[in-house]
C-alpha positions as CSV (number, residue, x, y, z in Angstrom):
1,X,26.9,48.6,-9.9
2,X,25.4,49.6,-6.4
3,X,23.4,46.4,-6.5
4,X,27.0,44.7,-6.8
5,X,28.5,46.4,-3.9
6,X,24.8,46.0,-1.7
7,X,25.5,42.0,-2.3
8,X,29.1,41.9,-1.8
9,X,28.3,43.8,1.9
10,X,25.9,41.5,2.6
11,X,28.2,38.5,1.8
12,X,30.5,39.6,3.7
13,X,28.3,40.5,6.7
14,X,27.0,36.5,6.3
15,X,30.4,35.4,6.5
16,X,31.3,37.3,9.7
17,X,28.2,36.1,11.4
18,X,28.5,32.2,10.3
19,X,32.1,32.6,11.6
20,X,31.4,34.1,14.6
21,X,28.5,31.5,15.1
22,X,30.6,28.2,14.1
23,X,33.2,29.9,16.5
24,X,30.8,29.7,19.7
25,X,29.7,26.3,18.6
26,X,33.1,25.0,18.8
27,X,33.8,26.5,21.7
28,X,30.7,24.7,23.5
29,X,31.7,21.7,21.9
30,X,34.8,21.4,23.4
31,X,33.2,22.7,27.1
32,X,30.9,19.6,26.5
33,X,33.3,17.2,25.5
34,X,35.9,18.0,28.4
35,X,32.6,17.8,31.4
36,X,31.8,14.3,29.2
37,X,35.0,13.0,30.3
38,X,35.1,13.8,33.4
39,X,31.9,12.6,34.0
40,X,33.1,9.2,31.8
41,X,35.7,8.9,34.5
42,X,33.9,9.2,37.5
43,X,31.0,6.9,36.4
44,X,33.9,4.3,35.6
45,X,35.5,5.0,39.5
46,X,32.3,4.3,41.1
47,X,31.0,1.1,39.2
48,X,35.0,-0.3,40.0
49,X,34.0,1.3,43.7
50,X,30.9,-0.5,43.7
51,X,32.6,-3.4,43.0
52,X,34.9,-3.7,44.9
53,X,32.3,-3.3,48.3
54,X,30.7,-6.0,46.6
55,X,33.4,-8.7,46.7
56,X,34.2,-8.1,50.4
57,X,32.7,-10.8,52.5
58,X,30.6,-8.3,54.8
59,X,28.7,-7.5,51.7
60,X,29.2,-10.7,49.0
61,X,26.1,-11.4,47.3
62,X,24.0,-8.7,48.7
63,X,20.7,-8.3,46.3
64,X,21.0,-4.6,46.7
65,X,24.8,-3.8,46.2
66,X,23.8,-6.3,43.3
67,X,21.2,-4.7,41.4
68,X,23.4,-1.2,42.4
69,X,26.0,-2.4,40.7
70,X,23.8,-3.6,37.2
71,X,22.1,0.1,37.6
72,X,25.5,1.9,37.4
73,X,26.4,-0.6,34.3
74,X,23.6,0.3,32.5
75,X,24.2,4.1,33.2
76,X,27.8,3.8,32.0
77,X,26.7,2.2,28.8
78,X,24.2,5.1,28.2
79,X,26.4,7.3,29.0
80,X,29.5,6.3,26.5
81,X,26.9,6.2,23.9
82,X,27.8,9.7,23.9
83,X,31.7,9.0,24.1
84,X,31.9,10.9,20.1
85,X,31.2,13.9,21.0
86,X,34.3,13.1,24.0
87,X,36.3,11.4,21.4
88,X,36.6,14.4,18.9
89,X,38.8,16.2,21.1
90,X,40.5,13.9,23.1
91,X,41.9,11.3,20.5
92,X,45.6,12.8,21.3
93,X,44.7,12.0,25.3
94,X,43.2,8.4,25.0
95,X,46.9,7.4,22.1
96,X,48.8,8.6,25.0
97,X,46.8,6.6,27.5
98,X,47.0,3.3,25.7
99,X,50.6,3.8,25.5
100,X,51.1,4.0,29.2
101,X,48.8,0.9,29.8
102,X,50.9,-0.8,27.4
């Protein structure tokens, strides 16, 4: 009988610490996946900023803005690679923001 009661407080010790732990997970989780859009954002801003200099006729066809403008491609790319662990808490924010482009 005591060996009953040693497992049962021990299983229930477990069960406190694996929600306790999946708790803190979940909670950097979500940090992560609100700094991931942000950064999503900003990397999108730029490469329409970079862009944009690009086109104007002081700069058109400058090698450098070029190759600028491929780097921050590539970058974005790498970068929404990542767009799942974004995407699992913002699925409610990107309905809402196909609806308004519509």
């Amino acid at each position: 009988m005591i060996y009953l009661i040693i497992l049962c407080t021990l299983s229930i010790a477990l069960n406190a610490l694996f929600i306790w732990y999946i708790r803190k997970m979940l909670t950097k989780l979500l940090f992560v996946s609100d700094n991931m859009g942000g950064l999503l954002e900003k990397l999108g801003d730029f490469g329409d900023h970079l862009h944009s200099v690009h086109e104007m006729e002081t700069f058109y066809g400058d090698p450098t803005l070029g190759n600028l403008i491929m780097h921050s491609k590539e970058i974005l790319e790498v970068v929404e690679g990542y767009k799942d662990i974004y995407s699992l808490t913002r699925e409610d924010l990107e309905e809402v923001d196909q609806e308004e482009q519509e």
